[in-house]
Backbone atoms as SQL, in Angstrom:
CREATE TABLE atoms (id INTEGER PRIMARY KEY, chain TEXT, resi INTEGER, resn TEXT, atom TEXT, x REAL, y REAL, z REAL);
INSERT INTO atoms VALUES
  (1, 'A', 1, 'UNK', 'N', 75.418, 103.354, 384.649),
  (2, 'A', 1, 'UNK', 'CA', 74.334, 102.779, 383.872),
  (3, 'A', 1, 'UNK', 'C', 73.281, 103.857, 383.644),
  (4, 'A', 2, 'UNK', 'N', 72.926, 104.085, 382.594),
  (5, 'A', 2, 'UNK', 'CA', 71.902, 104.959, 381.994),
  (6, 'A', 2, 'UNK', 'C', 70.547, 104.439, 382.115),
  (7, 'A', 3, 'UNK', 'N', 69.659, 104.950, 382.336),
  (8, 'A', 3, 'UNK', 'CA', 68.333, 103.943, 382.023),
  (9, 'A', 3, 'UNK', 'C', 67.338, 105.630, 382.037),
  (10, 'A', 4, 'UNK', 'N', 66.347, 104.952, 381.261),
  (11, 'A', 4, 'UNK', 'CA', 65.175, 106.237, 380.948),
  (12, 'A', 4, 'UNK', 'C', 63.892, 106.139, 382.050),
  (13, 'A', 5, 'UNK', 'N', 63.664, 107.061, 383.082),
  (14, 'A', 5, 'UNK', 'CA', 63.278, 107.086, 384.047),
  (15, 'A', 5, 'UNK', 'C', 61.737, 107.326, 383.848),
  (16, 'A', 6, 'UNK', 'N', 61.388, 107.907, 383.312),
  (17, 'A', 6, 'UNK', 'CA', 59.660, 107.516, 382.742),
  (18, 'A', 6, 'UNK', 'C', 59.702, 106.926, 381.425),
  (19, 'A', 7, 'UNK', 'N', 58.095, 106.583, 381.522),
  (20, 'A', 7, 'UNK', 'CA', 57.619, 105.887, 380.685),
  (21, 'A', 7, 'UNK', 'C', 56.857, 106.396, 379.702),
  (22, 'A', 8, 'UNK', 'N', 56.013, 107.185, 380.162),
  (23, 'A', 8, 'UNK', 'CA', 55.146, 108.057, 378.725),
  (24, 'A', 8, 'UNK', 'C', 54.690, 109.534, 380.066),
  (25, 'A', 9, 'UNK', 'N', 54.075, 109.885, 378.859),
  (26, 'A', 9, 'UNK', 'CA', 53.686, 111.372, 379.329),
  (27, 'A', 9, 'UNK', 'C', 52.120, 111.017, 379.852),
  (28, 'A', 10, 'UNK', 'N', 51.810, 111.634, 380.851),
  (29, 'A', 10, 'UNK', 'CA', 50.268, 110.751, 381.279),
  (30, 'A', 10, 'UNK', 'C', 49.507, 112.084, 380.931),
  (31, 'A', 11, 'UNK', 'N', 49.705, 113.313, 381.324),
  (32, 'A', 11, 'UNK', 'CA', 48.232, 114.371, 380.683),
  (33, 'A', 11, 'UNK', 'C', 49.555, 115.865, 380.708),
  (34, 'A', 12, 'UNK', 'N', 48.772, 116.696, 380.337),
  (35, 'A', 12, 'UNK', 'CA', 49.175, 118.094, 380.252),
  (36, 'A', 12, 'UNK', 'C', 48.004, 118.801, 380.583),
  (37, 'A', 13, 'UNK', 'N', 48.478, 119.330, 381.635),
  (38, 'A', 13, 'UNK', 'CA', 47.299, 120.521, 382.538),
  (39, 'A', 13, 'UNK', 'C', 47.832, 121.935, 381.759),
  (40, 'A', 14, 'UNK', 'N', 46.568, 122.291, 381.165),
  (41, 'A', 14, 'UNK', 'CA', 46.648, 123.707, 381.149),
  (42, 'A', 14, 'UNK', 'C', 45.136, 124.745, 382.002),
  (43, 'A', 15, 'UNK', 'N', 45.341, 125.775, 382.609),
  (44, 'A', 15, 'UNK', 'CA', 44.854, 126.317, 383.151),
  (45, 'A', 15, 'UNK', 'C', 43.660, 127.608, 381.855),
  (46, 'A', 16, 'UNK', 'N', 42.437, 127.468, 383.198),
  (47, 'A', 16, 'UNK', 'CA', 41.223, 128.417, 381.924),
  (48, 'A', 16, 'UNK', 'C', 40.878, 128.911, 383.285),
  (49, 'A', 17, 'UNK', 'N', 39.909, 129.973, 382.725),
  (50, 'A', 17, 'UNK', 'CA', 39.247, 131.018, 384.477),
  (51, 'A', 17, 'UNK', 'C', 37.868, 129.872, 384.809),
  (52, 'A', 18, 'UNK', 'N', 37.812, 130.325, 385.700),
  (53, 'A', 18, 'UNK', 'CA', 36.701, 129.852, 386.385),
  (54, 'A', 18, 'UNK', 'C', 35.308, 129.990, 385.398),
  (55, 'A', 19, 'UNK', 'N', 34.410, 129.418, 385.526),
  (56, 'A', 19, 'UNK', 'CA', 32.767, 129.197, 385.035),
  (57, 'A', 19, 'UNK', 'C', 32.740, 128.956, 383.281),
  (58, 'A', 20, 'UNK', 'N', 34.147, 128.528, 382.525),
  (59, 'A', 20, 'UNK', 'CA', 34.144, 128.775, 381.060),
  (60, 'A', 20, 'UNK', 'C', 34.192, 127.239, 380.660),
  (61, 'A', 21, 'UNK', 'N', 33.604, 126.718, 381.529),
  (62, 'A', 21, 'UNK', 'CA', 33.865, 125.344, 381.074),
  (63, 'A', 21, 'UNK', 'C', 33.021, 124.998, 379.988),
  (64, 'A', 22, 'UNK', 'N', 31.953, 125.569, 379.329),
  (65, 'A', 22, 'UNK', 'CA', 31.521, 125.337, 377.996),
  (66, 'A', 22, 'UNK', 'C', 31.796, 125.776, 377.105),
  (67, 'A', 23, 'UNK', 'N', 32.887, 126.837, 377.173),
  (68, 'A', 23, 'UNK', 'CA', 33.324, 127.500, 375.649),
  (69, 'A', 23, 'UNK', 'C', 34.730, 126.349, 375.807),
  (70, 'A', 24, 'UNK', 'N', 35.174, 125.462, 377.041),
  (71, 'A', 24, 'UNK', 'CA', 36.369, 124.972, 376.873),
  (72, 'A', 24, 'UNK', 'C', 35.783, 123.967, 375.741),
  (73, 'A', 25, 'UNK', 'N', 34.366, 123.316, 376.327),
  (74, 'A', 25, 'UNK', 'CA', 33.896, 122.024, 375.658),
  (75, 'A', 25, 'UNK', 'C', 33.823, 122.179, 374.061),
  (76, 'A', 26, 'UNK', 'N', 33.446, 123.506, 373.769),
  (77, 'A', 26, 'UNK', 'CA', 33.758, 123.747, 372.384),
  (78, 'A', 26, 'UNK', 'C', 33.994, 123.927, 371.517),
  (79, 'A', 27, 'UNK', 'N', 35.840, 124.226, 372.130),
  (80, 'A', 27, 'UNK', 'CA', 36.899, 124.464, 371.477),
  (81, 'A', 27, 'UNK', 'C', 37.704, 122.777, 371.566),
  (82, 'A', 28, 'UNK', 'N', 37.872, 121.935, 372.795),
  (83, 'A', 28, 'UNK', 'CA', 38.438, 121.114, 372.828),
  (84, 'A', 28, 'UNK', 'C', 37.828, 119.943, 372.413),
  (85, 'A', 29, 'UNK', 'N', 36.306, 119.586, 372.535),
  (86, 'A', 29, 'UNK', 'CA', 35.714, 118.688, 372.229),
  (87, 'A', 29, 'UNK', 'C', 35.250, 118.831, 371.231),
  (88, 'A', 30, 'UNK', 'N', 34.461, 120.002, 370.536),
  (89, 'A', 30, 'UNK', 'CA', 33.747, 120.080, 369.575),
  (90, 'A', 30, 'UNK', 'C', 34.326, 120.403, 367.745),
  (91, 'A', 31, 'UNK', 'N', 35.467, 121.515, 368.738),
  (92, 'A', 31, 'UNK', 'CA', 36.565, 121.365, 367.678),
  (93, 'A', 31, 'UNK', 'C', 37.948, 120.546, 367.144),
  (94, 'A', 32, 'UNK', 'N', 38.132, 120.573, 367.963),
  (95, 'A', 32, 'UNK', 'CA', 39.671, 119.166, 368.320),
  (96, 'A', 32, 'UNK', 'C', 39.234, 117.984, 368.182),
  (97, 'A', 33, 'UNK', 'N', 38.426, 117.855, 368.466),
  (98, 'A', 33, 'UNK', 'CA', 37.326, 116.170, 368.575),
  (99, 'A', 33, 'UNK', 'C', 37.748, 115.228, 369.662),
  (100, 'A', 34, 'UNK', 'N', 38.273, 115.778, 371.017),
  (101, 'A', 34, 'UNK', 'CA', 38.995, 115.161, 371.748),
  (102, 'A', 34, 'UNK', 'C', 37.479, 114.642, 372.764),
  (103, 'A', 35, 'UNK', 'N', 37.448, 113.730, 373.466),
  (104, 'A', 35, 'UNK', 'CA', 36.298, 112.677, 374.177),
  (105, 'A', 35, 'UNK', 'C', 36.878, 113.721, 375.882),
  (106, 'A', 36, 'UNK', 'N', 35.329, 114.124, 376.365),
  (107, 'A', 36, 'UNK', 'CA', 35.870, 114.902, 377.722),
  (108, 'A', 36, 'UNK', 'C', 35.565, 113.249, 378.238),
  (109, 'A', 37, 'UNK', 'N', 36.471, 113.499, 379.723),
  (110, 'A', 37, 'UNK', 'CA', 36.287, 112.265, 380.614),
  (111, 'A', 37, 'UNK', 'C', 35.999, 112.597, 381.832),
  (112, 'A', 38, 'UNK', 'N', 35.530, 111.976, 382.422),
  (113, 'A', 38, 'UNK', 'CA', 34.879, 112.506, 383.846),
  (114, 'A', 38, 'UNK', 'C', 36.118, 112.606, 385.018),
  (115, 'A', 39, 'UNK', 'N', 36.267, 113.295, 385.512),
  (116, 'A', 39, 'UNK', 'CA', 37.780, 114.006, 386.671),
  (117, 'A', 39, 'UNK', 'C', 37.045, 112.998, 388.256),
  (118, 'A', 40, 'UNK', 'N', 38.113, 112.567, 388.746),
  (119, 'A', 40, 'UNK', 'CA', 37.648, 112.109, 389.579),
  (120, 'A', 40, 'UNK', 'C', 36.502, 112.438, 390.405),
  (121, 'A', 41, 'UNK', 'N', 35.815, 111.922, 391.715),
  (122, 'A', 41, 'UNK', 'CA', 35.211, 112.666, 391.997),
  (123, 'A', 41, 'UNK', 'C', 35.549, 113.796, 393.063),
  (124, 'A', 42, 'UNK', 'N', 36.603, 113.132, 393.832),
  (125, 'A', 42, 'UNK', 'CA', 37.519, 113.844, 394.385),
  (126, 'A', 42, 'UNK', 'C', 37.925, 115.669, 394.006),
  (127, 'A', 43, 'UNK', 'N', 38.031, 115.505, 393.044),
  (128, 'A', 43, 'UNK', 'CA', 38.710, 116.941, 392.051),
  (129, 'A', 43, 'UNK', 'C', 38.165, 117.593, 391.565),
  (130, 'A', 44, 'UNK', 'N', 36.057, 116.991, 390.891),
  (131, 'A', 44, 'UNK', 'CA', 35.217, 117.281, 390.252),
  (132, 'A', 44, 'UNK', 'C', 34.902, 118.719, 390.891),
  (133, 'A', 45, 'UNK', 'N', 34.640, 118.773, 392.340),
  (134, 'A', 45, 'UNK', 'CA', 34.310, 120.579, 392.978),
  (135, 'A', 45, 'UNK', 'C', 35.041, 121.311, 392.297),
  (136, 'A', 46, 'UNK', 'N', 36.633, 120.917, 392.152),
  (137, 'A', 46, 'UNK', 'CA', 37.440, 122.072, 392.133),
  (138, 'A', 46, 'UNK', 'C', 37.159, 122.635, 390.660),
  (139, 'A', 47, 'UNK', 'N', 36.117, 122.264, 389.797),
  (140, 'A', 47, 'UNK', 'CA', 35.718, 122.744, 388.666),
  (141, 'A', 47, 'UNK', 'C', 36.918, 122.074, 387.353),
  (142, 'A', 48, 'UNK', 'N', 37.021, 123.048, 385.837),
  (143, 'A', 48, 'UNK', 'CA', 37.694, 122.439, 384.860),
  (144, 'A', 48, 'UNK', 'C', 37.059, 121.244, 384.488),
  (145, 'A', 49, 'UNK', 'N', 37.845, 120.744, 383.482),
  (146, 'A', 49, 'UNK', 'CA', 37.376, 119.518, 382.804),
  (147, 'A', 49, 'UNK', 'C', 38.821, 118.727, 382.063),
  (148, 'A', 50, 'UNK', 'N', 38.097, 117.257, 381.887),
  (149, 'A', 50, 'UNK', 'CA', 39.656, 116.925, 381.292),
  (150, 'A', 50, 'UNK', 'C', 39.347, 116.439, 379.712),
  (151, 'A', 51, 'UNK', 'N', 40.220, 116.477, 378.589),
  (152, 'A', 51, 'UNK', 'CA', 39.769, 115.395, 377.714),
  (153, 'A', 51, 'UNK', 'C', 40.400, 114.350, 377.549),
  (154, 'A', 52, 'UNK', 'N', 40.471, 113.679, 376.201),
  (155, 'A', 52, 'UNK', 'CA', 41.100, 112.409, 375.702),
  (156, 'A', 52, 'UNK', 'C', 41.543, 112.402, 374.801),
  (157, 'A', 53, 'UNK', 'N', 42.196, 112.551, 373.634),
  (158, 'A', 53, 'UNK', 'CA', 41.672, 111.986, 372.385),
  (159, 'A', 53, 'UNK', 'C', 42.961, 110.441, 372.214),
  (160, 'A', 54, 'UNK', 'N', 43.070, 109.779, 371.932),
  (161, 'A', 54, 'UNK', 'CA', 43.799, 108.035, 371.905),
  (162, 'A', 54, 'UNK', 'C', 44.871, 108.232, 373.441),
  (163, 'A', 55, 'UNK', 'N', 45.813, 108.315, 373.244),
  (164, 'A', 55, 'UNK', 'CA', 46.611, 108.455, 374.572),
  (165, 'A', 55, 'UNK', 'C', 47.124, 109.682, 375.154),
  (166, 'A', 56, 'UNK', 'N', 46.723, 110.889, 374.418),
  (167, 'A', 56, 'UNK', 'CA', 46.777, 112.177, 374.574),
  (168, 'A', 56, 'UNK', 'C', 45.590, 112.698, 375.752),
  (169, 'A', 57, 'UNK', 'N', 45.917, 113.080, 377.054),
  (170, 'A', 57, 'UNK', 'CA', 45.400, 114.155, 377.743),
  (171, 'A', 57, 'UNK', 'C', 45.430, 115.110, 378.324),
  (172, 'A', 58, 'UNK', 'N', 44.683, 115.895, 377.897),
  (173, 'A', 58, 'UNK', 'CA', 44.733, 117.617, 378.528),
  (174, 'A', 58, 'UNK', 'C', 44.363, 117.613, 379.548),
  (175, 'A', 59, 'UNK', 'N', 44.196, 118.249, 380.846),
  (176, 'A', 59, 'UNK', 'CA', 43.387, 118.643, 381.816),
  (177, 'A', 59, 'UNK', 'C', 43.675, 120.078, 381.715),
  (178, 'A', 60, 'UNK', 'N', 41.767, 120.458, 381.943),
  (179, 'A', 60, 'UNK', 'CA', 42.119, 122.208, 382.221),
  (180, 'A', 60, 'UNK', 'C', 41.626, 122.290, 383.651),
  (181, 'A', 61, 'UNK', 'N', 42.718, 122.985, 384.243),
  (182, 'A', 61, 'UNK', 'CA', 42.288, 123.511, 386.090),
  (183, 'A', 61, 'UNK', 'C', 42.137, 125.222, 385.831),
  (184, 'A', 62, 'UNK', 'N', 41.086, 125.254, 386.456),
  (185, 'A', 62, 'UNK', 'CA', 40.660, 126.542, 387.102),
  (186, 'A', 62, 'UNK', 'C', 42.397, 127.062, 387.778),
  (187, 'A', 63, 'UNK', 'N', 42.196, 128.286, 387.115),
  (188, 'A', 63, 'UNK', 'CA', 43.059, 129.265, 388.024),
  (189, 'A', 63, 'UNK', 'C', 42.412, 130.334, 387.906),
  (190, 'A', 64, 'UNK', 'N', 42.815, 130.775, 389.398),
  (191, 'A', 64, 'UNK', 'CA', 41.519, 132.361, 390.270),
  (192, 'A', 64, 'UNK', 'C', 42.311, 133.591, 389.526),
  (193, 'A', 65, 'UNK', 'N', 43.628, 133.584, 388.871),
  (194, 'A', 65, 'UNK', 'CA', 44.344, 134.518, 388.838),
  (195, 'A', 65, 'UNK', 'C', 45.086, 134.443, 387.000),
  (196, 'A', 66, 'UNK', 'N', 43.975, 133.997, 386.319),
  (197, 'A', 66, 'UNK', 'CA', 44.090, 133.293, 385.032),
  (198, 'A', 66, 'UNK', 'C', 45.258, 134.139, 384.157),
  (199, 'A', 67, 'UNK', 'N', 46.281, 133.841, 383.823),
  (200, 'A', 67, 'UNK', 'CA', 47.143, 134.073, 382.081),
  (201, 'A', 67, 'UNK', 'C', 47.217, 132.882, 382.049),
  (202, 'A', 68, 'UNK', 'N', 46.964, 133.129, 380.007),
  (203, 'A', 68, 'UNK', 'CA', 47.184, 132.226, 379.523),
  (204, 'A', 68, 'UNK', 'C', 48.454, 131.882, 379.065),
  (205, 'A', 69, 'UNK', 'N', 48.761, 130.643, 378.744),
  (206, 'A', 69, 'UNK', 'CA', 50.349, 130.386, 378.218),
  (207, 'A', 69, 'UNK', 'C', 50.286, 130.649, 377.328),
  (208, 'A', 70, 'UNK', 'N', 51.546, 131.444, 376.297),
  (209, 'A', 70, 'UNK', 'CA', 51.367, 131.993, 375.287),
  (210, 'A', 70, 'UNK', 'C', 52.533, 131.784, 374.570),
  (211, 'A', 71, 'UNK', 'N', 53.589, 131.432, 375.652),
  (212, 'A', 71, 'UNK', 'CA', 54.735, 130.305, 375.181),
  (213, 'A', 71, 'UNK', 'C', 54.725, 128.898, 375.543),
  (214, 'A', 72, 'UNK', 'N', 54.531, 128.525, 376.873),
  (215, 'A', 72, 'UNK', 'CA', 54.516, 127.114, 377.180),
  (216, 'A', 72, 'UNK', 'C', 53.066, 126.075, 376.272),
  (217, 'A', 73, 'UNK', 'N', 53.126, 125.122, 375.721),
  (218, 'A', 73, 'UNK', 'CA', 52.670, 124.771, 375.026),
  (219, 'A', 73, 'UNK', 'C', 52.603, 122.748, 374.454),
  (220, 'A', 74, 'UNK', 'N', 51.445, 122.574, 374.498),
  (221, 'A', 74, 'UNK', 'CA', 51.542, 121.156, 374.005),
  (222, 'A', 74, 'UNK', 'C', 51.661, 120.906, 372.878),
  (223, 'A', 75, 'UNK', 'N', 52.278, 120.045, 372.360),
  (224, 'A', 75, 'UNK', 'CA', 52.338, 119.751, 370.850),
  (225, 'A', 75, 'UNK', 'C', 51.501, 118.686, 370.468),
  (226, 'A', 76, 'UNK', 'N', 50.980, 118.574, 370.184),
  (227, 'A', 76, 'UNK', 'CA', 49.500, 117.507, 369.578),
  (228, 'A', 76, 'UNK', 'C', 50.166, 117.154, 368.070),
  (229, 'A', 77, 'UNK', 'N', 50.605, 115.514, 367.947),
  (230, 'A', 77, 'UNK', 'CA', 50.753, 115.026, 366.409),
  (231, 'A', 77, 'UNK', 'C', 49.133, 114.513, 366.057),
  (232, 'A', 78, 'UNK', 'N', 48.863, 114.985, 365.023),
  (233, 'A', 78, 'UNK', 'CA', 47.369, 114.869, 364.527),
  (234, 'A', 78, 'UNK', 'C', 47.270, 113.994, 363.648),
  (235, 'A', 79, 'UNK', 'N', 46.362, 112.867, 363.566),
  (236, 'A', 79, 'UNK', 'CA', 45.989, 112.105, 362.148),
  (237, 'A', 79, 'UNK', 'C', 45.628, 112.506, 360.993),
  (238, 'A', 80, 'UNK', 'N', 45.294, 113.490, 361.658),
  (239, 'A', 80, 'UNK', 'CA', 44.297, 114.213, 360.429),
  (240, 'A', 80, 'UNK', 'C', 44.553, 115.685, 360.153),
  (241, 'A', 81, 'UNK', 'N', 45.841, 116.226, 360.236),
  (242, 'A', 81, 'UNK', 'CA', 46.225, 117.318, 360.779),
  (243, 'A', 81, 'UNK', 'C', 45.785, 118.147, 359.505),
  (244, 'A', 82, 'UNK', 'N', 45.618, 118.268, 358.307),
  (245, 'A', 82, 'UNK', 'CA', 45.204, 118.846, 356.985),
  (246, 'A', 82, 'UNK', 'C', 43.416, 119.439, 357.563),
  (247, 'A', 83, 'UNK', 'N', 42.805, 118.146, 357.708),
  (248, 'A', 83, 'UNK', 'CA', 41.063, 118.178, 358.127),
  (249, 'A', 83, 'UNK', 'C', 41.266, 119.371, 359.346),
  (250, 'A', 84, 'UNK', 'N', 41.677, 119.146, 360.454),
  (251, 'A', 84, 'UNK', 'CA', 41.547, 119.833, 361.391),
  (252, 'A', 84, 'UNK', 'C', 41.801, 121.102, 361.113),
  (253, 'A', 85, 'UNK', 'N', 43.232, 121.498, 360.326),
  (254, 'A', 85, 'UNK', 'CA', 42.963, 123.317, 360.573),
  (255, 'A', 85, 'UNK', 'C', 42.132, 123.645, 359.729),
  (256, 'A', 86, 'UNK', 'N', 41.759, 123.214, 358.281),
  (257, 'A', 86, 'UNK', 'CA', 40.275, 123.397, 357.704),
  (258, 'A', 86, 'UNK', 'C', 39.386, 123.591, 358.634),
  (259, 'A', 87, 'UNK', 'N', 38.799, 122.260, 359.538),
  (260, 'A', 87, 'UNK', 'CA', 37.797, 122.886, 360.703),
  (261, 'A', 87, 'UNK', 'C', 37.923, 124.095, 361.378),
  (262, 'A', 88, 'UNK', 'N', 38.783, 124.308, 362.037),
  (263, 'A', 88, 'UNK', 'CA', 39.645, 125.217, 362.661),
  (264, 'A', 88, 'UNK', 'C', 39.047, 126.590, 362.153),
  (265, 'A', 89, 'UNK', 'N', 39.824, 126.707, 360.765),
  (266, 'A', 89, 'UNK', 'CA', 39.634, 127.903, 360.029),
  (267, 'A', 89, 'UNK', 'C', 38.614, 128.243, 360.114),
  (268, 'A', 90, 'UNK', 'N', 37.299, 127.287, 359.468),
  (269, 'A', 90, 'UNK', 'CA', 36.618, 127.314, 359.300),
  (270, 'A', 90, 'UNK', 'C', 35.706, 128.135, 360.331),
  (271, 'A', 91, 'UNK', 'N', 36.161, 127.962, 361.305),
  (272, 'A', 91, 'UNK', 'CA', 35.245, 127.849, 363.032),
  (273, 'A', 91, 'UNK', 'C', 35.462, 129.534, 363.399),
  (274, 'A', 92, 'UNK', 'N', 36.676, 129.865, 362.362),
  (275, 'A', 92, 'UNK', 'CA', 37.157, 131.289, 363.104),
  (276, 'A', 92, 'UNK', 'C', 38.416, 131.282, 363.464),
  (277, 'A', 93, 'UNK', 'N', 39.374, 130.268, 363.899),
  (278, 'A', 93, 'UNK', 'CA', 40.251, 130.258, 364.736),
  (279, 'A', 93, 'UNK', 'C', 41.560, 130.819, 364.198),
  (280, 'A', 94, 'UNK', 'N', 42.185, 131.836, 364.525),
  (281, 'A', 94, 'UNK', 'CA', 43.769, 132.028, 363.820),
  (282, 'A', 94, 'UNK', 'C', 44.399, 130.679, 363.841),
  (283, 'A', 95, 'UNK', 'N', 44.488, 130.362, 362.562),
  (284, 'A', 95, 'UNK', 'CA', 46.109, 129.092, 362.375),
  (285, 'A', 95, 'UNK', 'C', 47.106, 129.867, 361.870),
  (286, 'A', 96, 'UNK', 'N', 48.443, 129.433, 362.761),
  (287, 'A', 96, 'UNK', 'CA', 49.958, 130.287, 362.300),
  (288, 'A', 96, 'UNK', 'C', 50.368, 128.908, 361.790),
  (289, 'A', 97, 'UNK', 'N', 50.967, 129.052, 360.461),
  (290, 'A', 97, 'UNK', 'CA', 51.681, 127.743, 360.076),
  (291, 'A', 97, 'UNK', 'C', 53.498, 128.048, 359.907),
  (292, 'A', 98, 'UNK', 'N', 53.609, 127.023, 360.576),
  (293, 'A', 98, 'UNK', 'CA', 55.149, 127.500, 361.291),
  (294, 'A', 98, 'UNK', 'C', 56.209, 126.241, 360.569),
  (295, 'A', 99, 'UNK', 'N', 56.965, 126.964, 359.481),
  (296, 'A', 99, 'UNK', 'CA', 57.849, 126.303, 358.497),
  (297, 'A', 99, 'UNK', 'C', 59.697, 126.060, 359.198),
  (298, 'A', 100, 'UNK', 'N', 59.906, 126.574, 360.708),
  (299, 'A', 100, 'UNK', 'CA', 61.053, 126.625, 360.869),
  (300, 'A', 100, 'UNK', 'C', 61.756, 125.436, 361.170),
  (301, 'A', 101, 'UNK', 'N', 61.082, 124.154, 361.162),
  (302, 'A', 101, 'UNK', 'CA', 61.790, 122.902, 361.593),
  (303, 'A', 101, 'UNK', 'C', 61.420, 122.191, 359.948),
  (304, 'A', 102, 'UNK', 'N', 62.775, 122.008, 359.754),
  (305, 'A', 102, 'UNK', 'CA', 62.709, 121.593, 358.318),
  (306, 'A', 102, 'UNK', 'C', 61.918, 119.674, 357.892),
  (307, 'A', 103, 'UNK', 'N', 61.288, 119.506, 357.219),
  (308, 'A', 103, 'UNK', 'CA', 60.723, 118.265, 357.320),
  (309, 'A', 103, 'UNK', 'C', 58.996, 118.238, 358.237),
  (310, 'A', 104, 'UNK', 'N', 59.028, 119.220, 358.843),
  (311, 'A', 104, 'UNK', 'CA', 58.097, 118.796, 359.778),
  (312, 'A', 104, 'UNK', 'C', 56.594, 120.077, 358.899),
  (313, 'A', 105, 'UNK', 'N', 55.387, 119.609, 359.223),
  (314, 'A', 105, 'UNK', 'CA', 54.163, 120.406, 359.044),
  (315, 'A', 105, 'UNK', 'C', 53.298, 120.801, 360.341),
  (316, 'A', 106, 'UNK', 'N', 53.669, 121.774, 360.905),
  (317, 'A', 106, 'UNK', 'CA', 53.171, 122.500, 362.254),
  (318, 'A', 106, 'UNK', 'C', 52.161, 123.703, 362.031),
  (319, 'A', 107, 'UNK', 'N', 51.357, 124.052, 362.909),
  (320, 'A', 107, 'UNK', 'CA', 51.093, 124.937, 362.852),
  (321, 'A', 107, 'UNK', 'C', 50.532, 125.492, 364.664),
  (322, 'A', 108, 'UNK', 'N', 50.130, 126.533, 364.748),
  (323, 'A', 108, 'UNK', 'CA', 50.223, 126.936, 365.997),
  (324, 'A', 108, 'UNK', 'C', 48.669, 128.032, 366.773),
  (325, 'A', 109, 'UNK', 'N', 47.955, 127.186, 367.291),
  (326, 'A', 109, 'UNK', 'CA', 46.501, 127.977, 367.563),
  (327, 'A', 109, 'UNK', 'C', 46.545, 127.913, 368.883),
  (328, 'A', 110, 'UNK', 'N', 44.881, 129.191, 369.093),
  (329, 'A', 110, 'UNK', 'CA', 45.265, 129.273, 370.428),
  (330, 'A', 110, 'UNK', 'C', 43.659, 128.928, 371.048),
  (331, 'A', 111, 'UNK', 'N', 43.626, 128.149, 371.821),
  (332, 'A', 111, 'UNK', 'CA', 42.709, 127.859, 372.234),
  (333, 'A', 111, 'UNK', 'C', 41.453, 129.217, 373.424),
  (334, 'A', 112, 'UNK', 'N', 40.357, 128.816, 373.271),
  (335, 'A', 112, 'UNK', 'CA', 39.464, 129.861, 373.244),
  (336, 'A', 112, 'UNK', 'C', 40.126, 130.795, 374.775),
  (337, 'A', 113, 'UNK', 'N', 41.118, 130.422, 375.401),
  (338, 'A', 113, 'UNK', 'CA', 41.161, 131.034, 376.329),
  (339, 'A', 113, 'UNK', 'C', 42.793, 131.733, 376.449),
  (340, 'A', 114, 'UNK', 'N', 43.146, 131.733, 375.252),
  (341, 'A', 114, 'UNK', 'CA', 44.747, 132.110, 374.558),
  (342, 'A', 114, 'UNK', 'C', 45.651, 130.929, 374.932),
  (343, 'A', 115, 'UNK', 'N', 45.426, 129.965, 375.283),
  (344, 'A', 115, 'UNK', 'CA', 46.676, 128.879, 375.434),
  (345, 'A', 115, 'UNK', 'C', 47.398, 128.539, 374.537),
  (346, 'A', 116, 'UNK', 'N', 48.460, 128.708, 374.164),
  (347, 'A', 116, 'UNK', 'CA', 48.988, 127.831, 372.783),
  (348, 'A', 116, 'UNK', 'C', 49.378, 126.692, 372.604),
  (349, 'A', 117, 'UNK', 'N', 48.862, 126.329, 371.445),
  (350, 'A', 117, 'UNK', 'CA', 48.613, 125.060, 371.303),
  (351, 'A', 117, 'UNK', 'C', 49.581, 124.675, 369.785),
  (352, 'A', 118, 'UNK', 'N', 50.087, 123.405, 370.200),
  (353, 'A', 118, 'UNK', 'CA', 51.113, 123.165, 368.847),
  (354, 'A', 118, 'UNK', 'C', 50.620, 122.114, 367.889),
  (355, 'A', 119, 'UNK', 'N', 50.227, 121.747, 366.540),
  (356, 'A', 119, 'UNK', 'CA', 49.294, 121.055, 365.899),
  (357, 'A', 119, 'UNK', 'C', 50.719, 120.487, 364.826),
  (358, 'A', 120, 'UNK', 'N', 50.698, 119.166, 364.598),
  (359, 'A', 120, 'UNK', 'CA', 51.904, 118.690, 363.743),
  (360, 'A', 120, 'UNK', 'C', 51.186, 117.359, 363.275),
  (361, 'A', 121, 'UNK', 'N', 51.591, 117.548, 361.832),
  (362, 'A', 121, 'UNK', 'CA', 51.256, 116.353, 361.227),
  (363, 'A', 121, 'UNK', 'C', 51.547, 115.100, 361.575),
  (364, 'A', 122, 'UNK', 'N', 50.708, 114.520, 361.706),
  (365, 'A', 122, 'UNK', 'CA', 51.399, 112.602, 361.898),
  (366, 'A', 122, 'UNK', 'C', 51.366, 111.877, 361.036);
């Protein structure tokens, strides 16, 4: 008997250096438009921040010994995926628009601390 052993994806941790938690806020919140949420309080010392945006969450954890992912990567389907890399652009940010999956509209940025990040139309 086969059966599908999870249920949904609950967050994606990606890692930023220590004390950058306001250039995170204004790449992920200000630009992405994603809602930060408060980290337990438990976890709150250990620094980072998490966001939201509908059932999508990131968490960024502090790492003492920071690279960024530059292959591993979340894929974010966007509502508004046209508006956003306009913002994007707009803001400064390299957008790579990536034509190799036929049918699909992707493109590929990197968040202020080189993470890559995967952006696809919804």
């Amino acid at each position: 008997m086969s059966f599908a052993p999870f249920l949904k994806l609950d967050h994606v941790q990606l890692a930023m250096p220590r004390g950058h938690e306001e250039e995170a806020r204004h790449f992920y919140r200000d630009l992405l438009g994603m809602n930060e949420i408060p980290k337990p309080e438990a976890l709150s010392a250990n620094g980072g921040l998490w966001f939201r945006s509908g059932d999508v969450e990131i968490h960024l954890g502090i790492e003492e010994n920071f690279q960024p992912a530059r292959k591993a990567h979340p894929g974010l389907v966007c509502a508004h995926y046209r508006n956003l890399i306009i913002k994007l652009k707009a803001a400064g940010i390299p957008v790579r628009h990536d034509t190799r999956i036929p049918g699909v509209d992707r493109s590929h940025v990197e968040d202020v601390f080189g993470n890559r990040i995967e952006l696809i139309a919804g």
